[in-house]
N, C-alpha and C positions, 0 to 999 in steps of 0.2 A: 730298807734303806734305798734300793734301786729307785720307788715309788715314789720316796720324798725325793733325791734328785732328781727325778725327771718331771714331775708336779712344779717344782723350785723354775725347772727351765717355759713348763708350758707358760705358769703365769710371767715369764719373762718374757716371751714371746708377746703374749698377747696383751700385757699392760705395758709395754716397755714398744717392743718393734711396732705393733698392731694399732693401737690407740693412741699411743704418742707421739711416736715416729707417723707413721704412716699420714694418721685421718688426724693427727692435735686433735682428739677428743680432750687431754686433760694436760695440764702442765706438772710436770715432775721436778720436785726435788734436786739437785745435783747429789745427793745422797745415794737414794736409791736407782736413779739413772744410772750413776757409773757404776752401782753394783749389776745392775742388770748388763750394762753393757759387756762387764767384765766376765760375770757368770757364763754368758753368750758365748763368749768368745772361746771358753774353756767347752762348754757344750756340744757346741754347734759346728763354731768356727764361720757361721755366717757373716756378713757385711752389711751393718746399719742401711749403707746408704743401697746396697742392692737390693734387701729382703725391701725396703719402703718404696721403689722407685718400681719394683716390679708387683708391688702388689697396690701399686697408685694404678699401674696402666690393667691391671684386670680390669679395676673397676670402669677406669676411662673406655676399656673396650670387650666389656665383657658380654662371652658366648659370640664375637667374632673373630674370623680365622684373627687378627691379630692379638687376643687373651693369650696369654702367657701357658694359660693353662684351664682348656673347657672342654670339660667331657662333652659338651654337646658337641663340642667342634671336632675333637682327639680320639674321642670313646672313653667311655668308663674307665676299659681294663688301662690302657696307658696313662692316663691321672693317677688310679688309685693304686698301679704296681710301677710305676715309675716316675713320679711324681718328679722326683730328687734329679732327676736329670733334667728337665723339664725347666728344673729350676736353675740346674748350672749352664743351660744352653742358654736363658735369658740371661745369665751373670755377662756375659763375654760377650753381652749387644751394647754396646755404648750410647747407641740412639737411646737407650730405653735411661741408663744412666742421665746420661744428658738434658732430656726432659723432664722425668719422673725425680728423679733423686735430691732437688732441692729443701732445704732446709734441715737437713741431717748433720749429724755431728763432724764437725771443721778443726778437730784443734790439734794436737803438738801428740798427742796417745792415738789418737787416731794414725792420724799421717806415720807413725813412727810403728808402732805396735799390732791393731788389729785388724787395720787393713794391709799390709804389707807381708803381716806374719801369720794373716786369718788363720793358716792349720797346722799350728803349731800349740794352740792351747788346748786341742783336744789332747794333744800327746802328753803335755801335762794333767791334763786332769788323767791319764790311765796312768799315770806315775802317782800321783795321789791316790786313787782307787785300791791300786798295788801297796801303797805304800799301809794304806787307813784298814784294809779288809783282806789282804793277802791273798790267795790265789782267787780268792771270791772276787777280789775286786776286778779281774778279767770280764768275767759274767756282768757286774755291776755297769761298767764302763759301755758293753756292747750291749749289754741293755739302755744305756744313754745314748747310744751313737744311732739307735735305729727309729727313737723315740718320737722328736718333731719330724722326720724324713717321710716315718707312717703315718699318724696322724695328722699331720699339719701339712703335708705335701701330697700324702696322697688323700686321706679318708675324710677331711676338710677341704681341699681343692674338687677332690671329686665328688664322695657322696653327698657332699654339700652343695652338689649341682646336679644333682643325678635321681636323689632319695630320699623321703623324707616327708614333713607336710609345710604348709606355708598356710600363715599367715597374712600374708600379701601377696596379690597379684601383681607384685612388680614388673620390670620390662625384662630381668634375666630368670633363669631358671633356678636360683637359689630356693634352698631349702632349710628348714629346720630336725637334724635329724634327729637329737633329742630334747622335751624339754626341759633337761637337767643339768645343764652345761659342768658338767664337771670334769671329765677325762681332759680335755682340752681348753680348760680354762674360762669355759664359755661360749669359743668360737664354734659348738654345736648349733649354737640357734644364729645361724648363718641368715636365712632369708629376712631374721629381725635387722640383722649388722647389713644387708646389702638394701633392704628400702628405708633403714636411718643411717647412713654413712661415716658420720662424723658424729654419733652416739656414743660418749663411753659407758654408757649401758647397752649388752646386749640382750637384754630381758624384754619383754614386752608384756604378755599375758599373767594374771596373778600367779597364776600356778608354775610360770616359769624360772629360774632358778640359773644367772649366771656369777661363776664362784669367783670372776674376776672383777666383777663390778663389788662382792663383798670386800675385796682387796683395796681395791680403789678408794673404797668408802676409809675401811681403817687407813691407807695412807693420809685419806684427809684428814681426819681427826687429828693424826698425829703430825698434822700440816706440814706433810711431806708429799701432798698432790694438790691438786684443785682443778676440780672437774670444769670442760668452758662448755663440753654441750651435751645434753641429752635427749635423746627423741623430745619430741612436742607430743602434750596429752590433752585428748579431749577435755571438757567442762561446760556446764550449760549457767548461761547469764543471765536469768528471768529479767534481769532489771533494763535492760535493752534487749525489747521485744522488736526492734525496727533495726534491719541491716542495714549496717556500714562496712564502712573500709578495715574497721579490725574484724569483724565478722568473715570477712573475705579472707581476710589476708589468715586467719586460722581454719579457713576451709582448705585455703592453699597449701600451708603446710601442712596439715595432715590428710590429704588427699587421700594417699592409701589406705588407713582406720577410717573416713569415711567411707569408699568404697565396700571396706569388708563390714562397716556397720550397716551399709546398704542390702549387701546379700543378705544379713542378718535379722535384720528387720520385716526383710518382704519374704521371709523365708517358707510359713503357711499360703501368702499367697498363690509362689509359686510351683509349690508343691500341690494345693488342690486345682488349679488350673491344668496341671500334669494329669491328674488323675482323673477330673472332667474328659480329655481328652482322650484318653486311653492309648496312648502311643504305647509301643514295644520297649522294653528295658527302660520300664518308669524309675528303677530305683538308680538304673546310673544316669539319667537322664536328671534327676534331682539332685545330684554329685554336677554334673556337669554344668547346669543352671547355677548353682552357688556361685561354678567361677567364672562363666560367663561375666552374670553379675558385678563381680569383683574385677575384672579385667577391662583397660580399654578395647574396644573393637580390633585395634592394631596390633594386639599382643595375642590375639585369639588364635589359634594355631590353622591353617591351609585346613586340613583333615576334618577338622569341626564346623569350618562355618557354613558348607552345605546344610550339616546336620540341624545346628542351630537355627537357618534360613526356617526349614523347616516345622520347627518349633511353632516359631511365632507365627507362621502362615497359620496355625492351627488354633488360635488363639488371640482376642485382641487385647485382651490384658494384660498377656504374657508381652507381647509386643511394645504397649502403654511403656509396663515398667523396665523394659531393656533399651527402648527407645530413652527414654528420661535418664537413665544411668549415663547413656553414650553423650546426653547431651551435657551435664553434669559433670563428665569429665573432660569438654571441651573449654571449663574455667581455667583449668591451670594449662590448656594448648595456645590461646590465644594470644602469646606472646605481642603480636603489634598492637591489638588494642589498650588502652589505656585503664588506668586501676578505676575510674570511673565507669565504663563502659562497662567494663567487666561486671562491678557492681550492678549496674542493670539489667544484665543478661541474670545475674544469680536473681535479683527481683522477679525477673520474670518468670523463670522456672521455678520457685518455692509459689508464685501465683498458680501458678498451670498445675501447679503438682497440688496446691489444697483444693482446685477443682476436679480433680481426675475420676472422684466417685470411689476409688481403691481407698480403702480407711488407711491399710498401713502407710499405705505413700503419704497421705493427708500428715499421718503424723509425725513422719521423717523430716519433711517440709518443714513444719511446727518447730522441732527441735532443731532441727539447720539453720534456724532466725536465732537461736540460742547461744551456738556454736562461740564458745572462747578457747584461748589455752590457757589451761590451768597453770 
């Protein structure tokens, strides 16, 4: 019984505070909205407009000293065993309020009830507990009260920045730490939710599994949600073999799945160019090339890029296709130039790249002229 309420509160968190509050990934019902709000408020005792407002400015400034809460900034140990203060010190910043916290619930229960009275429905729900399971419900209720504090504050703020694998090379150090999003509602596969932001799916690879986008789905059915956005997914368009402006503009948005289909693709190449060369620690050097690959230049950490210089000094093909990557991801940097322009910069590079003599590049290229969202 502990399991189902506190399962009851994760998908509340994460379909209710997470994706609706937070990122409007989906529009909610007033049904199940004010049950979630309500369930929350007996749970948790947290505040709509604070859990949304503090977890807007992670993303606004995540992994620098202003994140509310980053292991890389804090350390490990203080995210993932203290997570919960972490989060009541950003409660009591009004700056953060003040910016972050628009568009959250405004009305007559609020102003009167859950924000006013926020810790006061825990104490009812251990009167319920007591009341429903008798001295068990003691147990029950302190198993509820430690539930999102550990998981969602600390083992999802931290190890979800700390541990893990990724899928994208994005610009914070988010992680995916399992992919079976269930203890937590989904918010496991963190580094999907942190390079699609405003995804109310947090799944990405077939094989991954988030139990909150199942939810999501049955509320739609029973047209009590309706999803506004989900990742953008590749697709190839034989029938427009000559780039345009939608070809670009779905390069752009999935920038990150093309990079990681980049590493993916040149993957034999640059593993036997490794092995040609004979450098020391070929096997984590082919660990490290994947993400090279997959990262912009910017995002490659102090430590590595001696190492990587290195690399390519030993190699011109290795060079060829890290240079072409870097330059590939200067489509979505180019901010002043015009969607035209841009256009003929990707021209050029899908030209340069079917003459490169490298077969795989040849046929990245190929397929990049294909490039739609499904």
């Amino acid at each position: 019984m502990a399991l189902v309420l506190t399962h009851i509160t994760i998908a509340s968190v994460t379909i209710f505070l997470h994706r609706h509050q937070a990122h409007r990934a989906l529009d909610l019902h007033p049904l199940p909205s004010h049950f979630f709000r309500f369930w929350l408020w007996l749970t948790t005792g947290m505040v709509t407009k604070q859990w949304a407002a503090i977890h807007r400015k992670h993303h606004a400034k995540c992994e620098t000293a202003e994140d509310p809460h980053s292991p890389q900034i804090l350390g490990i140990k203080k995210v993932l065993w203290e997570g919960v203060e972490l989060y009541r010190a950003a409660c009591k910043d009004q700056s953060i309020m003040d910016k972050f916290g628009h568009g959250t619930p405004d009305d007559w229960i609020e102003h009167k009830l859950y924000t006013p009275h926020f810790g006061k429905g825990i104490f009812l729900m251990l009167a319920i507990d007591l009341l429903l399971f008798g001295p068990a419900g003691l147990s029950i209720w302190a198993v509820q009260m430690v539930w999102i504090p550990f998981w969602a504050a600390g083992v999802i703020n931290g190890l979800g920045h700390w541990w893990g694998y990724r899928n994208f090379e994005n610009e914070d150090a988010s992680t995916n730490i399992f992919p079976w999003g269930i203890i937590v509602g989904g918010e496991e596969l963190h580094n999907n939710h942190h390079t699609f932001g405003t995804s109310a799916k947090l799944s990405y690879k077939w094989y991954e599994f988030d139990i909150g986008w199942m939810y999501i789905r049955m509320l739609e059915i029973c047209h009590l949600a309706k999803v506004r956005r989900v990742a953008p997914r590749l697709a190839q368009d034989s029938s427009r073999p000559q780039l345009d402006l939608e070809h670009l503009q779905a390069i752009i948005a999935n920038r990150y799945a093309i990079a990681a289909r980049y590493a993916r693709e040149l993957k034999q190449v640059y593993r036997k160019e490794l092995e040609q060369v004979s450098l020391p620690e070929m096997d984590d050097l082919v660990r490290k090339m994947k993400i090279w690959l997959k990262q912009d230049a910017k995002d490659t950490p102090e430590c590595d890029k001696a190492q990587l210089a290195a690399v390519l000094q030993h190699s011109e093909t290795l060079h060829t296709i890290y240079t072409m990557r870097q330059e590939l991801c200067r489509l979505w940097e180019r901010s002043s130039l015009t969607r035209e322009q841009l256009l003929h910069e990707l021209q050029d590079w899908c030209l340069r790249a079917e003459r490169s003599g490298i077969a795989a590049l040849e046929r990245f290229a190929l397929s990049l002229r294909r490039t739609a969202v499904a």
